[in-house]
N, C-alpha and C positions, 0 to 999 in steps of 0.2 A: 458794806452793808448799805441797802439801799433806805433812803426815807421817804416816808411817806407824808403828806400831808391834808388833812382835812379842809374840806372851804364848805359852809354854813350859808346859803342863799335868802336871805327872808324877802318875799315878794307879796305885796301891801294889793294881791290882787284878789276881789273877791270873788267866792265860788259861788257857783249856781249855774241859771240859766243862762247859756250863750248869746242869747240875744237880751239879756237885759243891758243898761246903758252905765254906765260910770263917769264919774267928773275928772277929764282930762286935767287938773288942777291934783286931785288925789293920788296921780300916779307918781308922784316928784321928777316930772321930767320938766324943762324948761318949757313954758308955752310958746316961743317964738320956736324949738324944735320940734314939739310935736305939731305944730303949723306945717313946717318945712315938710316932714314925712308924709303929711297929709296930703303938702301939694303937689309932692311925685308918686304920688298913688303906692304908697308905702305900709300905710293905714287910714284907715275912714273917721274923719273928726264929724260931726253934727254937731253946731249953735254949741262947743266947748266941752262936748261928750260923747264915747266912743261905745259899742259896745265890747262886753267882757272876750269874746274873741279875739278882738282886735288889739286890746290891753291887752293878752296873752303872748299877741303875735309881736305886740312891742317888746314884752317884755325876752323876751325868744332874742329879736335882735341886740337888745343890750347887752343880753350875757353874751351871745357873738363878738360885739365891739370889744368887751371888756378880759374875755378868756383869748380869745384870737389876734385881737390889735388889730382885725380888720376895721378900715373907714367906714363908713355910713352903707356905700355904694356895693363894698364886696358883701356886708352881710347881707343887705337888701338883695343882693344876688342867691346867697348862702340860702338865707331864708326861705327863697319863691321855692329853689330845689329841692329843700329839705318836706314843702309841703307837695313838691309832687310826688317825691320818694314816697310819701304818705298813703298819700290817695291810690299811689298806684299799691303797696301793699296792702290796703283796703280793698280794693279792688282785685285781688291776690285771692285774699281770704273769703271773699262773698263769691267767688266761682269755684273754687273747692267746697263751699257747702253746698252746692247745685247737687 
């Protein structure tokens, strides 16, 4: 008999608008990392504050790090492709409504 197991995510990210801004201090990531991400173009920091996309997108690579064991570098990989898989299924679906 196989088991199964439940796993419960709670993520401290607010909803709304995409473009509103949040305090990089609120997302409990360390500020010397969320620096580092910032400075390989990982994610977009402003003056200590990102907006909610980008806390998304972070939050997207953590659960990568943490369910995968991938490093920093293969999610930031994982990641870029998962958003063009995206776009391009968007892109999918807006040429079939033509």
């Amino acid at each position: 008999m196989k088991k199964f197991y439940l796993q419960i995510y709670h993520h401290n990210i607010p909803s709304g608008d995409e473009d509103s801004w949040i305090d990089v201090s609120s997302l409990e990531i360390h500020p010397e990392l969320a620096q580092w991400l910032a400075e390989f173009g990982i994610v977009e920091i402003n003056n200590g504050y990102m907006r909610v996309s980008q806390a998304a997108r972070l939050s997207k690579l953590q659960r990568l790090r943490s369910r995968l064991g991938v490093n920093i570098h293969g999610a930031a990989v994982i990641l870029e492709l998962l958003e063009r898989i995206e776009a391009l299924q968007e892109e999918i679906e807006r040429l079939k409504r033509r």
